[in-house]
C-alpha positions as CSV (number, residue, x, y, z in Angstrom):
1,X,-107.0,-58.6,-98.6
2,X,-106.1,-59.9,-102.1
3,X,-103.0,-58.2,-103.3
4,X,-104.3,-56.9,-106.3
5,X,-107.1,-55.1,-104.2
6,X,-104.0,-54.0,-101.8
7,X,-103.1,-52.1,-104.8
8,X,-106.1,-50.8,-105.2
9,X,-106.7,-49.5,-102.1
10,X,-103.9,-48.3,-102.1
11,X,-104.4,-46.4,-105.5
12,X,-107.9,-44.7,-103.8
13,X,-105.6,-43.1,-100.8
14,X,-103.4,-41.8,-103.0
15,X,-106.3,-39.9,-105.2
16,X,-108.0,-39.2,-101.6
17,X,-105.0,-37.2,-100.3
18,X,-104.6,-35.5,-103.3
19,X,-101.2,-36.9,-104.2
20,X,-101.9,-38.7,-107.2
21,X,-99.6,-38.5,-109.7
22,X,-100.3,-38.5,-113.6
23,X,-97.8,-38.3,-116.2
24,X,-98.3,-35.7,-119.0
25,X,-97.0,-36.6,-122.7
26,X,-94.6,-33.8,-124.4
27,X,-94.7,-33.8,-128.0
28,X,-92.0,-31.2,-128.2
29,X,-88.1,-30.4,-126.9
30,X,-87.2,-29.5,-123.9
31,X,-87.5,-25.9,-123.5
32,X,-88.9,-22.9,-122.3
33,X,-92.4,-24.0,-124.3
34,X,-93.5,-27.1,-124.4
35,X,-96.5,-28.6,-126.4
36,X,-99.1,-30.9,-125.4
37,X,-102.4,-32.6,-127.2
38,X,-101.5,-29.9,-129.6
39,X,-101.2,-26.6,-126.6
40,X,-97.9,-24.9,-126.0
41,X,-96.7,-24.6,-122.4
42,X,-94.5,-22.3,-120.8
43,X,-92.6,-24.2,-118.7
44,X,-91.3,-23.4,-115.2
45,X,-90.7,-27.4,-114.1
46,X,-87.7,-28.5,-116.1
47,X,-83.9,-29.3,-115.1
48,X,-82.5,-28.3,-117.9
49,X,-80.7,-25.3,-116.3
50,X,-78.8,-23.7,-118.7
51,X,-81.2,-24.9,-122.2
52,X,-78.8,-27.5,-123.3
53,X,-81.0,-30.2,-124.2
54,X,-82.0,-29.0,-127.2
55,X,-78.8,-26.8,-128.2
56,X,-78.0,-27.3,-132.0
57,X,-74.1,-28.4,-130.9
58,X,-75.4,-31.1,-128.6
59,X,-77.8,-32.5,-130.5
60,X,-75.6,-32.5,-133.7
61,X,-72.3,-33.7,-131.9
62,X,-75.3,-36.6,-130.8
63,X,-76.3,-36.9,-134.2
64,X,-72.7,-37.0,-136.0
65,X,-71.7,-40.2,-133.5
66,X,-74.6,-42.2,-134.3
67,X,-73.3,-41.9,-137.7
68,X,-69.9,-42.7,-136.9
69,X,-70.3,-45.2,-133.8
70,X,-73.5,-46.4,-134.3
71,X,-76.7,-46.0,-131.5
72,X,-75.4,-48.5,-128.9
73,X,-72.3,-49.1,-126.7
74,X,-72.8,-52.8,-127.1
75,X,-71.7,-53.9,-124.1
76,X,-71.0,-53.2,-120.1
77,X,-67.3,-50.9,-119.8
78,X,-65.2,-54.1,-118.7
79,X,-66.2,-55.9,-121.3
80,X,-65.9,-54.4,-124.5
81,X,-68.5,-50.9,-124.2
82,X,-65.8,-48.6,-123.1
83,X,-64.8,-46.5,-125.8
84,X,-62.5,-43.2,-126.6
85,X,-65.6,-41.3,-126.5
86,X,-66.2,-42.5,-122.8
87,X,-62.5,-42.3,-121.9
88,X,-62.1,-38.4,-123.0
89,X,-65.0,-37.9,-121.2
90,X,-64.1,-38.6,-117.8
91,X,-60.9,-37.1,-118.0
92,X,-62.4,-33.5,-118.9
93,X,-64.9,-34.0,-116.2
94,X,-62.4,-34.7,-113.3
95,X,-59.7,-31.9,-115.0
96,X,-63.1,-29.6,-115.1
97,X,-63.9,-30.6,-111.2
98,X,-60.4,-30.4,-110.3
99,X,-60.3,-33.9,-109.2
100,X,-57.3,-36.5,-109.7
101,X,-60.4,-39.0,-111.8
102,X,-64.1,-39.4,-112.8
103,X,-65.9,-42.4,-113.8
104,X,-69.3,-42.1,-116.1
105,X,-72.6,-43.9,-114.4
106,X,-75.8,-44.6,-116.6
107,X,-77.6,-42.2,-114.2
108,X,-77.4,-40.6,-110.8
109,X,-79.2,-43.1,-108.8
110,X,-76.9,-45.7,-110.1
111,X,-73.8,-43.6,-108.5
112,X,-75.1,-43.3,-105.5
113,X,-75.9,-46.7,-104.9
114,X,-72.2,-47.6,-105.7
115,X,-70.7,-45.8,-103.0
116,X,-71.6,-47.0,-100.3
117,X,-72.3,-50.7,-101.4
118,X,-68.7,-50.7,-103.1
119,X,-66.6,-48.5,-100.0
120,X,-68.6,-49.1,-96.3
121,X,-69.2,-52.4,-95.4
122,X,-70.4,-54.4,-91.6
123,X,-69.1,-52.0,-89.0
124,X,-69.1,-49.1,-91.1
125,X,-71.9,-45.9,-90.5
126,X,-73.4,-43.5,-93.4
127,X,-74.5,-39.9,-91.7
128,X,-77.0,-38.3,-94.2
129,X,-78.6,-35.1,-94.2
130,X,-82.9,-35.7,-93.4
131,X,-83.5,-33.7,-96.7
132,X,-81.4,-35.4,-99.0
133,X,-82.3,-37.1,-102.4
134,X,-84.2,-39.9,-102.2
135,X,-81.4,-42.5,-104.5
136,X,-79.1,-41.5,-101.2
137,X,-81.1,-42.4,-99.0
138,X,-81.9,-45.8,-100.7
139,X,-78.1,-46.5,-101.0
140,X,-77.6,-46.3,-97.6
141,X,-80.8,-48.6,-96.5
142,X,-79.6,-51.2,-99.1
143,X,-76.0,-51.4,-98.1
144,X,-74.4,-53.3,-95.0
145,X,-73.3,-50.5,-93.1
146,X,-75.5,-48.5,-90.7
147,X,-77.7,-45.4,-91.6
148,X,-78.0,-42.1,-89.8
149,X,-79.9,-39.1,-90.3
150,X,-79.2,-36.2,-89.1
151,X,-81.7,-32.6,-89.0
152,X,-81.4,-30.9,-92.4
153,X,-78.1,-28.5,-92.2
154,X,-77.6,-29.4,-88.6
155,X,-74.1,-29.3,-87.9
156,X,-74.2,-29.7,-84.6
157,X,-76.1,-32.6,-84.5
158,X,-74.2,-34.2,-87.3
159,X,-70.7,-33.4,-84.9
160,X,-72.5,-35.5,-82.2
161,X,-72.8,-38.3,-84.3
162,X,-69.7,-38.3,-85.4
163,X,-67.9,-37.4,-82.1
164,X,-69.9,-40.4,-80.5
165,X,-69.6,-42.9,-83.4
166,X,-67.2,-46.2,-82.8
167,X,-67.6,-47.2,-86.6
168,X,-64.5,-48.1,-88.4
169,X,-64.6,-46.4,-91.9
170,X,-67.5,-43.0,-91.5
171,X,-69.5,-41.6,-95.1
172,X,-71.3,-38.1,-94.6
173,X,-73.5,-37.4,-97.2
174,X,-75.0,-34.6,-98.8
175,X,-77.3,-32.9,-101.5
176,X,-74.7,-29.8,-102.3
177,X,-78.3,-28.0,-104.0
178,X,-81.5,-29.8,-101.9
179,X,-83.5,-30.8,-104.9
180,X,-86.9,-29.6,-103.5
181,X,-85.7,-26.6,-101.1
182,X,-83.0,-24.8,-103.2
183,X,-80.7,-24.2,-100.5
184,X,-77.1,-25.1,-100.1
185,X,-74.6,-27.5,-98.1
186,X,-72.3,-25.9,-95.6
187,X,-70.2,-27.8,-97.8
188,X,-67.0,-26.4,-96.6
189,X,-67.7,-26.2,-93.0
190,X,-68.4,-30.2,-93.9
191,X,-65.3,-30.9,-95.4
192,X,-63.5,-29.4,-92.1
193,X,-66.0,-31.8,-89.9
194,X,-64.7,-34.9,-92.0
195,X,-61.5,-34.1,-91.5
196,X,-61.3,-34.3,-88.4
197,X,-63.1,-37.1,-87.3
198,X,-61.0,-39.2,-90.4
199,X,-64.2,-39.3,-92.3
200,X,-65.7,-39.3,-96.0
201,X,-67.7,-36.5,-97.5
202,X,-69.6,-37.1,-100.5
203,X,-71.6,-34.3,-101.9
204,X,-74.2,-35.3,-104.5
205,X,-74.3,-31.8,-106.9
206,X,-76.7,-33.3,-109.6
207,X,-78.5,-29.2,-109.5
208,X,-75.4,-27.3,-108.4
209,X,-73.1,-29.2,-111.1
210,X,-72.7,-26.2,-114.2
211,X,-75.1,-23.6,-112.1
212,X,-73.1,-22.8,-109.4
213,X,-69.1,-21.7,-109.0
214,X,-67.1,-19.2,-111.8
215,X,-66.7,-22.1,-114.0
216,X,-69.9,-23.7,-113.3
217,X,-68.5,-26.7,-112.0
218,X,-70.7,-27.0,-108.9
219,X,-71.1,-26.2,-105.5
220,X,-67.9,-27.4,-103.9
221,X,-65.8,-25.0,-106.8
222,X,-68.2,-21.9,-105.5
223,X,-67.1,-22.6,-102.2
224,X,-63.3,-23.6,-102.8
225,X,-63.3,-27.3,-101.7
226,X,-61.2,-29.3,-103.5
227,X,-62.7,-32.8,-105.0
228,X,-59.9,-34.5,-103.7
229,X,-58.8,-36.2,-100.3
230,X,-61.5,-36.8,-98.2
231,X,-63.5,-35.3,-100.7
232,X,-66.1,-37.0,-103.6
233,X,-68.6,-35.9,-105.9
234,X,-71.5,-37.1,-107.8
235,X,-73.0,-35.0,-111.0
236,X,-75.8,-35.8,-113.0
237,X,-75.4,-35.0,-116.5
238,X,-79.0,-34.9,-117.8
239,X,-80.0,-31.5,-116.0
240,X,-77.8,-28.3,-117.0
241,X,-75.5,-30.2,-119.1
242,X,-78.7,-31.3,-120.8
243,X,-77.9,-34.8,-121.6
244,X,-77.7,-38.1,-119.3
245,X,-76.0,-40.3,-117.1
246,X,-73.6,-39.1,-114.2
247,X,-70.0,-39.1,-112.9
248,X,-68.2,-39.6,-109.8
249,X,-65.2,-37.7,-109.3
250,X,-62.3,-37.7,-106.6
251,X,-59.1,-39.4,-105.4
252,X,-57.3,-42.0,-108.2
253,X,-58.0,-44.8,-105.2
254,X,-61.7,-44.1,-104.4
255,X,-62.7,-43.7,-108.3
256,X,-60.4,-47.2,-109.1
257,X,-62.9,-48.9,-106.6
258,X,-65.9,-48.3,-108.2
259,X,-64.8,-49.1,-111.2
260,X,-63.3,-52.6,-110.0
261,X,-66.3,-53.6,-107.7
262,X,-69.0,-51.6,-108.0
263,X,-72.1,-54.1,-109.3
264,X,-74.3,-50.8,-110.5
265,X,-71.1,-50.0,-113.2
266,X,-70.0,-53.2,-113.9
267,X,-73.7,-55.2,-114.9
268,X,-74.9,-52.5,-116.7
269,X,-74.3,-51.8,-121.0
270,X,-72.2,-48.4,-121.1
271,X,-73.8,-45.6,-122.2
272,X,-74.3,-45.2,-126.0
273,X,-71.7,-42.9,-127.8
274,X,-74.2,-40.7,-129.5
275,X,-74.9,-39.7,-125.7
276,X,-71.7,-39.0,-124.3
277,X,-70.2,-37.2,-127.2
278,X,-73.0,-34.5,-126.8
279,X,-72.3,-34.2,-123.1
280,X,-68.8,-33.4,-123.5
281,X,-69.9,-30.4,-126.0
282,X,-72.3,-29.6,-123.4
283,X,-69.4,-29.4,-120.9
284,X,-67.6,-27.9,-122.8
285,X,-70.0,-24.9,-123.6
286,X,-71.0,-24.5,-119.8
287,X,-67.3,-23.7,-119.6
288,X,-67.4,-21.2,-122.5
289,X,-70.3,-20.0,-122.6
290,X,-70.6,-18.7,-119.4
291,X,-73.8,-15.8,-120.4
292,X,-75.7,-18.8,-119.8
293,X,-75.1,-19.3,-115.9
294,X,-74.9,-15.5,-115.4
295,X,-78.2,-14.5,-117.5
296,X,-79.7,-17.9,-115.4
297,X,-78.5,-15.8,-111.9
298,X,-79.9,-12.9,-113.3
299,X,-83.4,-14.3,-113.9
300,X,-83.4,-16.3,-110.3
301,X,-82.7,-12.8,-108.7
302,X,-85.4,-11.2,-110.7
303,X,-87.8,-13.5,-110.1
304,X,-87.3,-13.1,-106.6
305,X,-87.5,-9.5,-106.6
306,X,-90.9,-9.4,-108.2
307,X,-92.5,-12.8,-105.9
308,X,-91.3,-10.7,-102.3
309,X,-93.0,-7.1,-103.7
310,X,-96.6,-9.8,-102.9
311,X,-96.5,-9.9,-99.4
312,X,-98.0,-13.4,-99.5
313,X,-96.3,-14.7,-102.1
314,X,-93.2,-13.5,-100.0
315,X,-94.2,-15.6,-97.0
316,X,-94.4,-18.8,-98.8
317,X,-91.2,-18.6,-101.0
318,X,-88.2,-20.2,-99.4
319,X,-84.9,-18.4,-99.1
320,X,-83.1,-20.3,-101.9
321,X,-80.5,-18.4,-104.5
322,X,-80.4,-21.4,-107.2
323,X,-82.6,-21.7,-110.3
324,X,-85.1,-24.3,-107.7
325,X,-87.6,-21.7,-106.5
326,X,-90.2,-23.6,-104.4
327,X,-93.1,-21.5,-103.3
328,X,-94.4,-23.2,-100.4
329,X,-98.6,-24.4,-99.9
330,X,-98.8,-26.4,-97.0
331,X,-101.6,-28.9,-98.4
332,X,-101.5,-30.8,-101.5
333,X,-104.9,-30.3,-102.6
334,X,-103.8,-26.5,-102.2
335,X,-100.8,-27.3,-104.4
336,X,-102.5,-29.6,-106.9
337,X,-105.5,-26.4,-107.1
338,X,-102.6,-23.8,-107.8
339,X,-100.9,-26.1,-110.6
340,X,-103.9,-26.5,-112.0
341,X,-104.9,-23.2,-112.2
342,X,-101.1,-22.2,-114.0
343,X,-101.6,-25.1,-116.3
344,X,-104.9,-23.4,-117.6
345,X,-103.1,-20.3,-118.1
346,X,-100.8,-22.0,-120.6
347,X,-97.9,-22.5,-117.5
348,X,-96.6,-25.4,-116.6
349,X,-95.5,-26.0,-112.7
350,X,-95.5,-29.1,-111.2
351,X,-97.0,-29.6,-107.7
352,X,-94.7,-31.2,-105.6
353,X,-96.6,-33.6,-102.9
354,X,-95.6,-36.3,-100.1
355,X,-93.7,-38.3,-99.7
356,X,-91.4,-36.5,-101.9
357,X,-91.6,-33.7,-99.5
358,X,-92.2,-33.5,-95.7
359,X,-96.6,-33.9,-94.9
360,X,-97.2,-30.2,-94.6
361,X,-94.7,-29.1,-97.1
362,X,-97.2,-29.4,-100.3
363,X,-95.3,-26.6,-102.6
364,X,-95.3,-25.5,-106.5
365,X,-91.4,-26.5,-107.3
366,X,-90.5,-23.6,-110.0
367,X,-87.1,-24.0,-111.8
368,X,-85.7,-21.4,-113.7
369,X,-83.5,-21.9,-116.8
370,X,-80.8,-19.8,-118.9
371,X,-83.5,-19.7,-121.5
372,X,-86.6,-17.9,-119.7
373,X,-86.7,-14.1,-120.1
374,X,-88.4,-11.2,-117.9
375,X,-91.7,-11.2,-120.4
376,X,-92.0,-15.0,-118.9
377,X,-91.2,-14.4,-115.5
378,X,-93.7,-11.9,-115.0
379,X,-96.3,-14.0,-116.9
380,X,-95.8,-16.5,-114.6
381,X,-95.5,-13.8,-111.1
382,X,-98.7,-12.3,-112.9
383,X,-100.6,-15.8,-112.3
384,X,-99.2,-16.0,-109.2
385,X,-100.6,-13.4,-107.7
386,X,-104.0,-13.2,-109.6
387,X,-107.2,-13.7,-107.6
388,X,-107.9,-17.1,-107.9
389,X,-104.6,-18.0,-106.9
390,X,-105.2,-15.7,-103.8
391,X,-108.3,-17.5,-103.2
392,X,-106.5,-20.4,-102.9
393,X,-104.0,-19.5,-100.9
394,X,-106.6,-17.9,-98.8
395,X,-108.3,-21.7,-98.0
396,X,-104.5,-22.9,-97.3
397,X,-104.0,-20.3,-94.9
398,X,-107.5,-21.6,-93.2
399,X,-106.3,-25.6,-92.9
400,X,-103.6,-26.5,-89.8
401,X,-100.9,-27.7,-91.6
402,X,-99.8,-31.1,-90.3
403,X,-96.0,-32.0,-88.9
404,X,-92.8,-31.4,-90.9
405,X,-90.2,-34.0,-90.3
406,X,-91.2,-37.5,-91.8
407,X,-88.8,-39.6,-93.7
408,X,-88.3,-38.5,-97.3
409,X,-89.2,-41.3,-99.5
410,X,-88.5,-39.9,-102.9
411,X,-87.4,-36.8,-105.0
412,X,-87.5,-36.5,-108.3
């Protein structure tokens, strides 16, 4: 077959399965509304955890460094793109995290890659959790060392593998927040499994990072492990800091080693100024303004409360305490049919289809932010649990759903 028409083909499964994906056009801020062709949404799909993207001291700390560093870095950091702005930034994230240093990434997938490619070579092994995010995954298939997967949160399984493993240097990696589940790492219980087989742990917190822990800084804080020893972290910075790029923070030796050899820091421009000036106000106010992360808490236990009084709503959500509520459909023309049907109601939820998610798993992923309120929430349970929606769980509930454990391909 000609390789266009491969395409092609390819394109008509996609649509047939229902797991075509279109991208919509904002015209607005992130936020709890969103506009489009003109329509305001209310939006219960966005990462932006705490409503920091479009807070008037991040966007005018953004604004006052274009005007006083211009709109571009110039250049890659070891050449001549690392500047003070860069430099404070890292050292407030690692004193934040607790961890000896922090280098800044362009994005999350970007860090992740670097670990393993920079740290594990021939000989070495990467264990992963099955669920983890998809730039993980990736950076361990395009690395030298060998890849394992173990069951999501199996600890057992993962102390086999590392009990029977001959490899020289050993990486265990995990989400600490499972970007499409909303449940959490052991992490601590991990750390302790590391340790004593003389391995790495590197927890990847891009939606635990300012949600989770008294301080917001992430899911290892919230469950006292250090980010130190045998201990890294990833963080994205463009979810509930509400800006962009990402850090890796740990031990002074581990963080000097990405920064000397790691390809995915080193051939890249550095971020612009503009951009990381307003992530250090936006650190700096998940740190101060802790209402935020405790009103957020309050709406993810709300919501919660009002999904499980719908018996069959409560059946489908999964048993997640973070602000990534997915509610559970089986097929993904059932998901795509209960999107759409929020989406005419003026709600925004995205359905969330293989491969991101296991065949079977089809689900509405619902985020809630620091910015919603409980006239939202019950808009949105209100839809929810309306009688069309019924009707289309109703034709879910009448369709075998398929096998659950197929390798996750990506995540969003």
């Amino acid at each position: 077959m000609p390789w266009r028409d491969e395409l092609l083909f390819q394109h008509a499964q996609r649509k047939n399965d229902s797991q075509w994906r279109q991208r919509v056009t904002i015209e607005s801020p992130q936020g709890t509304r969103l506009v489009v062709d003109g329509r305001t949404y209310l939006n219960f799909c966005s990462n932006d955890y705490l409503g920091l993207a479009n807070h008037p001291h991040v966007a005018n700390a953004s604004v006052a460094a274009i005007k006083t560093r211009g709109t571009s870095s110039g250049a890659s950091h070891l050449v001549c793109g690392h500047s003070d702005e860069h430099h404070l930034l890292e050292m407030e994230i690692a004193k934040f995290v607790g961890a000896e240093k922090a280098v800044v990434f362009s994005t999350g997938y970007m860090a992740n890659l670097a670990i393993p490619q920079t740290l594990l070579g021939r000989g070495d092994l990467i264990l992963q959790d099955r669920l983890n995010h998809a730039s993980l995954i990736d950076a361990g298939r395009y690395c030298e060392a060998k890849m394992k997967r173990y069951p999501h949160l199996d600890q057992n399984a993962l102390e086999k593998l590392l009990t029977e493993s001959q490899a020289r240097r050993t990486l265990v990696e995990t989400d600490g927040v499972f970007s499409m589940d909303g449940d959490i790492a052991p992490v601590h219980a991990l750390r302790e499994q590391c340790k004593n087989h003389e391995a790495v742990l590197l927890v990847d917190d891009a939606h635990g990072f300012g949600v989770l822990g008294k301080s917001g800084a992430g899911t290892l804080s919230a469950n006292n492990v250090a980010v130190s020893g045998n201990v890294l972290m990833m963080g994205t910075l463009g979810k509930a800091a509400g800006s962009f790029g990402a850090f890796i923070a740990g031990d002074e030796v581990y963080i000097e080693s990405l920064v000397q050899f790691a390809r995915t820091y080193i051939y890249t421009t550095a971020l612009p100024p503009s951009v990381i000036a307003a992530t250090r106000t936006a650190i700096e106010l998940i740190q101060t303004e802790s209402d935020r992360r405790k009103h957020l808490h309050r709406n993810i236990k709300q919501f919660r409360e009002r999904i499980q009084g719908h018996a069959e709503l409560g059946k489908r959500i999964l048993n997640s305490t973070t602000p990534i509520q997915p509610l559970v459909f089986g097929s993904s023309l059932a998901a795509f049919k209960a999107s759409q049907l929020l989406w005419e109601q003026g709600i925004w939820v995205s359905a969330i289809r293989p491969p991101t998610v296991p065949k079977g798993g089809a689900r509405l992923r619902i985020t809630l932010t620091a910015d919603h309120d409980s006239e939202d929430i019950q808009q949105l349970v209100d839809v929810l649990n309306s009688d069309p929606m019924k009707r289309i769980i109703a034709e879910s509930n009448q369709k075998k759903l398929e096998a659950t454990e197929p390798d996750r391909e990506v995540n969003p």
